[in-house]
Structures are given as structure tokens and as C-alpha cells.
N, C-alpha and C positions, 0 to 999 in steps of 0.2 A: 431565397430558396424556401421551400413549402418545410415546417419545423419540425423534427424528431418530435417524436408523443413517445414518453417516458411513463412509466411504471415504478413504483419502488413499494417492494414485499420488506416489512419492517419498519418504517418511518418512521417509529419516535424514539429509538434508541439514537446512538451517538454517532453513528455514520449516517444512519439515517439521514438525521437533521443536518450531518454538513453538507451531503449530497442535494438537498431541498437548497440552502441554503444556495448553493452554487448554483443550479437547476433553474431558480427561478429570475438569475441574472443572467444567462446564458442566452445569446441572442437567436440560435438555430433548434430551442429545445424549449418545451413545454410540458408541463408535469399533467399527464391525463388523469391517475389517481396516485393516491399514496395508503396503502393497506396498514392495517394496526388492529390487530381484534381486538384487544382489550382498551382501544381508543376511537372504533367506529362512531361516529357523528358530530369529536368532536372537530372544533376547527384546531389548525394545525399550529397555530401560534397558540394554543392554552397549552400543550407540553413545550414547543418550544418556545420560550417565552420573546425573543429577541425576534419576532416573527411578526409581530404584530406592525401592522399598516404594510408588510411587507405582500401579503396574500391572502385569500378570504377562501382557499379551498380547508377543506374537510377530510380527516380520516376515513376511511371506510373497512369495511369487513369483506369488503368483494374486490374480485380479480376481474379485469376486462381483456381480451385477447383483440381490444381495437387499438394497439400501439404498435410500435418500433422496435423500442429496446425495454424489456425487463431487467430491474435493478434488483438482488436479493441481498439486501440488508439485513439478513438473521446471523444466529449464532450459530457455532459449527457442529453440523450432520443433521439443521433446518433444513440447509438447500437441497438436499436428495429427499429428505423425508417431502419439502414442500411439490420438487417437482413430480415425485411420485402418486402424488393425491390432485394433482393440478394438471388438466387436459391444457397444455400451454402451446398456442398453434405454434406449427416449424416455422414458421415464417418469423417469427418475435425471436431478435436476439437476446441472450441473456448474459449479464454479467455479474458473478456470480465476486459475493467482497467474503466470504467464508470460508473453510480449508479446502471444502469439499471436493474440488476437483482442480487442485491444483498440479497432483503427482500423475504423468502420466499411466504410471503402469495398472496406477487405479482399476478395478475392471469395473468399479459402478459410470467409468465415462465410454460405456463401450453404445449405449442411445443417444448420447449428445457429446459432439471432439470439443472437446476446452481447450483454447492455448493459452496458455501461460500469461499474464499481460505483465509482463515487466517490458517495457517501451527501448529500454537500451539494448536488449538483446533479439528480441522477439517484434518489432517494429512491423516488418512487411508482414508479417504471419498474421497482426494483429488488422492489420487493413483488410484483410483479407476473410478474415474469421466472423462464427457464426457465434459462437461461444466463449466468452472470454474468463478464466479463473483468476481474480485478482489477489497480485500478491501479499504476502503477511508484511505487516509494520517493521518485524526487526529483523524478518527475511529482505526485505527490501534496501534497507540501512547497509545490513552488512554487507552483501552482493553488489551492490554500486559501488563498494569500498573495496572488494577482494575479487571484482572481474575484471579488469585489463591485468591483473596479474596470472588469472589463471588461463586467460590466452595467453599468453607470452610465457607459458613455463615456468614462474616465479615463482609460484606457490609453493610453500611447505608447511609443516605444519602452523598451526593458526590456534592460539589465545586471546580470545574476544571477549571482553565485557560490555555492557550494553545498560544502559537507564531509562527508561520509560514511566511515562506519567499516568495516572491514574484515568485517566480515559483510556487507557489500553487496556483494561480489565471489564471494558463495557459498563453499561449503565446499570446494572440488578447489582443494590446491595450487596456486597460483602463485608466479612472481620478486616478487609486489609483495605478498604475503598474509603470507610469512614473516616472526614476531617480530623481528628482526635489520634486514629493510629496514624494516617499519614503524614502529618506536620511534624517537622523536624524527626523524620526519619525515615530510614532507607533497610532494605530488605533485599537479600537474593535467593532466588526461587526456581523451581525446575531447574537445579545446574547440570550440567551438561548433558541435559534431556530435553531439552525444548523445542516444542513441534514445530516450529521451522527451521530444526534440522535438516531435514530432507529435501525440503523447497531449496533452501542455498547449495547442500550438496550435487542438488537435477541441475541447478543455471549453471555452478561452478565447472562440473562434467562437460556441459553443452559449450562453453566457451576456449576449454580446455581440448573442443574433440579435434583429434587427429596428433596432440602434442604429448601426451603421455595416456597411458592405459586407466593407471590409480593415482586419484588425488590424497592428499592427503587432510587427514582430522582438520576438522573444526572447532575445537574448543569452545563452547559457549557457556557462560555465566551471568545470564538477565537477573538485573536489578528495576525492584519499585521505588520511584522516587517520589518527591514528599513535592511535586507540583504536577498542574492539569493536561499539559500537553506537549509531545514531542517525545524524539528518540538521539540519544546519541551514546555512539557504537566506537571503542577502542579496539582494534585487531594489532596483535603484535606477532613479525614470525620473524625468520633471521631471512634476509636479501645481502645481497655482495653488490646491485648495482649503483651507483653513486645515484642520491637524492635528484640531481639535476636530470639523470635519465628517466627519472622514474615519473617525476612531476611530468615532462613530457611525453610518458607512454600513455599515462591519464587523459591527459589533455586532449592525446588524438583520440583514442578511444572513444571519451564521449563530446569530441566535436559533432556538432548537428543534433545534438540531443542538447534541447533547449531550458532543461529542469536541475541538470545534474552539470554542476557546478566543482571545478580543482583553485584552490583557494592554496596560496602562497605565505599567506599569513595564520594565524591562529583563528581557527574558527569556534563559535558559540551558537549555541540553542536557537538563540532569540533570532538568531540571523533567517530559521527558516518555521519558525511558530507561524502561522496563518495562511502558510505560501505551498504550492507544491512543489519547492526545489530539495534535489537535496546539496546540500555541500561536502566537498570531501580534504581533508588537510593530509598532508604526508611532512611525517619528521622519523628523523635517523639517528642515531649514537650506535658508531660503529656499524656491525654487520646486522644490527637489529633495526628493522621498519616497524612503524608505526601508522598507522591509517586510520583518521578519523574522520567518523561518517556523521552527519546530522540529519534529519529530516523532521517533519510532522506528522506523528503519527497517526492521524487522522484525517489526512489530504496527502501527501506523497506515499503514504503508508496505511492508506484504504480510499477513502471518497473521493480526490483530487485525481488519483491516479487511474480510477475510475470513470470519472469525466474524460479524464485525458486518452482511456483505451476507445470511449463513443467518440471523441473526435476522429480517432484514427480509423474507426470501423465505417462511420458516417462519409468519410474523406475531408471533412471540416480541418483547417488549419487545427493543429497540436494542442494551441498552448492557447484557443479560443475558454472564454470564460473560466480564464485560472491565473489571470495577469494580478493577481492579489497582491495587499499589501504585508509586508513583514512585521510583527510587534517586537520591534527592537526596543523598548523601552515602556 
């Protein structure tokens, strides 16, 4: 098949480079440039260093409207300032890894429809679509964890904690990104304000329509943890249905969704560090469930999942260039 030509606005920050990364092992997809102004000319293995013998293309400071798919790898309220200032033809899809247009009621997506790309719920929309909003790291964690409940009416209220590694705070220095505050220690931050409130609350709505009118609260309390990469998410609410029904409701749910993983055993980090799965464990004592979520914050939880929405949009098999291996050890 003649290959997707790719785009990527942002390249050498932290998604950037895993989306290069995966881009240039992808058998149906070829990277026509990679934009960076404050790294126009150089070659693209001098930021990312693990690049080298891998590819001999160059940053640049220009945009080409001779591709496929545009990939917007900036920080959030880049992507509207970028597509504002950028005559980007209709015809070039865009996938957009920043908040920008992820909430429907948005009226800045009233020029270009975003759907949503979380792949377990949103699938055929996503085949179909011009424009894809890809979801946030510990919106996507928690919603793989608290959707087959909130179809099925289980939902109630929801106390979640969540740990994320220092590549979630992107790559521009910060007081809380330096080696020295992060090693051997842990922080929680934006409590019960974190902007992917909203994201989890639209999918949790969306899966719940027709079963109840008002969902209820989401508790959220994100934690910085003192390693590089990955997300894992505890939600705790009270359920009355026995464990065995529940592992079950899981399982059909995301039957045929080839990422998202119901694990019977105790699950850990390391199980989906490099991979775009994510895993999800359920445990009980008495009327109280527990649900925990893993993923990679950085490929199921921006870049990977990214690839995964141009497979679906292209019609290329899913799970094409993201058969990765896990750093379990």
C-alpha cells in the first residue's frame, strides 16, 4: 500500500520523539518532516539521542501541506493558537495529543469536529474521522478503569489516586522535574482539580447514556513520583456485585480491544512501561471495589495511542507498529 506521509508540529519534546520513534518503524507510514523552531537544521538524533544510525532526517522550521496526517505535538492551547496562524489544507488529517479539543462543547472546534480518540469507546467514530483529539495520560488510565462500570450502572461515587512519572510534566524545566527534588520522593498536586476532570467525566456520561441521567463525582488526587515513566491509577467506590461478576463484565467490555488488558493477578508498572497496553486489576473487601489501572504514559497515554487512532483512521490493522516490548525488569 502507497505510505501515510506524516507531519509532526513539535518534535523534540517528549512525545514528540516517542511518536518519531515509532514513525520510523511503522511499515505503512513515513515521516515527510518534523517541525521544531528552536531546533530547525538540526538532525533529529542530536536532541534525541537514542536516534542516531536510526535516521538522517532534520528538524525544520517549516510546515508542508504535502502529507496525510498532521501530528500536533505541543503544549496545551499551542494547538488552536498553531492552527490559527497555519493555512493547513482540509484535506490533511489532524491529530491533535494536547487538551485543545478534546471537550465537545468546546466552541473553538466549531472549524474542525474532533472525536475524542479513546479506541474502547469511540472505535468506528475514529475510522471514520477527520480530526482526532487524543486523550490525556491519567484521563485515559482512569476511564479504561471506571467504563464497563459506568455502562452497566455501577458507578458511584469514585476516590481515585493516580502516580505519574516525571515525563508527564513534559520536557521545559521545572522546581519539581529536577533529579535532586524527584528522587526518593513523591508529591500530590492539583487535588481534586485536575484537568482531566472533564475528559473522564464526557466518556464516563457517553457510556452511561440512556442508564442514569447524573453520574456521580470523581474524586481525583494525582501524585508525582520519583521515576521516568508510566501511570498507575487506584479508584475505590462501594459495588455490591461479587468480584467474579465484575472481572467478567470487564472482560467482555474490552473483548476485541487489543491494548486493554483484565488481569486476575496483581498487576505493576513495569508490566506496561514501553508498550501501549493498558492493564486493569479488580479486588474487593466486602461492599468496597477497587480498580486498578496501569498504562504508559507516554504511548497509551499520548504517542502510542496516537499511532493507534492513524491506524484506525488510515483502515491499517490497530495494533500495526506498536507490537512493542515491555521493560519488565
Amino acid at each position: 500500500m502507497k505510505k501515510i506521509k506524516t507531519g509532526i508540529i513539535g518534535g523534540a519534546g517528549y512525545t514528540g520523539g516517542e511518536l518519531i520513534r515509532l514513525l520510523i518503524n511503522h511499515p505503512h507510514a513515513e515521516i515527510a518532516f518534523v517541525n521544531s523552531r528552536s531546533n530547525a537544521g538540526k538532525y533529529l538524533y542530536a536532541v534525541h539521542k537514542d536516534l542516531v544510525g536510526e535516521t538522517d532526517l532534520h528538524f525544520t522550521g517549516d510546515v508542508s501541506n504535502n502529507i496525510d496526517v498532521l501530528f500536533l505535538c505541543v503544549g496545551h492551547g499551542e494547538a488552536k493558537k498553531f492552527l490559527a496562524e497555519h493555512d493547513i489544507d482540509e484535506k490533511i488529517r489532524i491529530i491533535d495529543l494536547s487538551q485543545d479539543f478534546r471537550l465537545h462543547q468546546d466552541p473553538d472546534n466549531r472549524h474542525r469536529r474532533f472525536i475524542y480518540g479513546l479506541p474502547e469507546i469511540n472505535r468506528e467514530q475514529i475510522r471514520s474521522a477527520h480530526n482526532i483529539a487524543n486523550p490525556g495520560c491519567f484521563a485515559t488510565a482512569i476511564q479504561l478503569g471506571l467504563l464497563p462500570l459506568a455502562k452497566a450502572a455501577l458507578l458511584t461515587e469514585t476516590y481515585t489516586t493516580g502516580i505519574t512519572g516525571s515525563t508527564g510534566a513534559g520536557q521545559a524545566l521545572s522546581e519539581t522535574s529536577h533529579f535532586s527534588w524527584r528522587e526518593n520522593n513523591i508529591q500530590a498536586y492539583k487535588t481534586l482539580h485536575h484537568q482531566h476532570l472533564s475528559e473522564i467525566g464526557q466518556s464516563l456520561n457517553q457510556a452511561a447514556a440512556g442508564n442514569r441521567s447524573t453520574l456521580p463525582p470523581v474524586n481525583f488526587v494525582p501524585w508525582r513520583g520519583d521515576f521516568t515513566r508510566g501511570i498507575f491509577a487506584s479508584s475505590t467506590l462501594t459495588c455490591e456485585q461479587p468480584l467474579k461478576e465484575l472481572v467478567e463484565l470487564y472482560k467482555a467490555f474490552y473483548a476485541g480491544h487489543p491494548f486493554t488488558k483484565v488481569c486476575e493477578e496483581p498487576i505493576f508498572l513495569k508490566m506496561v512501561v514501553n508498550t501501549n497496553k493498558c492493564v486493569i486489576q479488580l479486588e474487593k473487601s466486602g461492599s468496597k471495589l477497587v480498580v486498578h489501572s496501569a498504562i504508559d504514559n507516554l504511548l497509551k497515554g499520548a504517542s502510542g495511542q496516537a499511532l493507534q487512532n492513524m491506524n484506525l483512521m488510515f483502515g491499517i490493522e490497530e495494533t500495526t507498529g506498536l507490537k512493542l516490548k515491555a521493560n519488565a525488569f
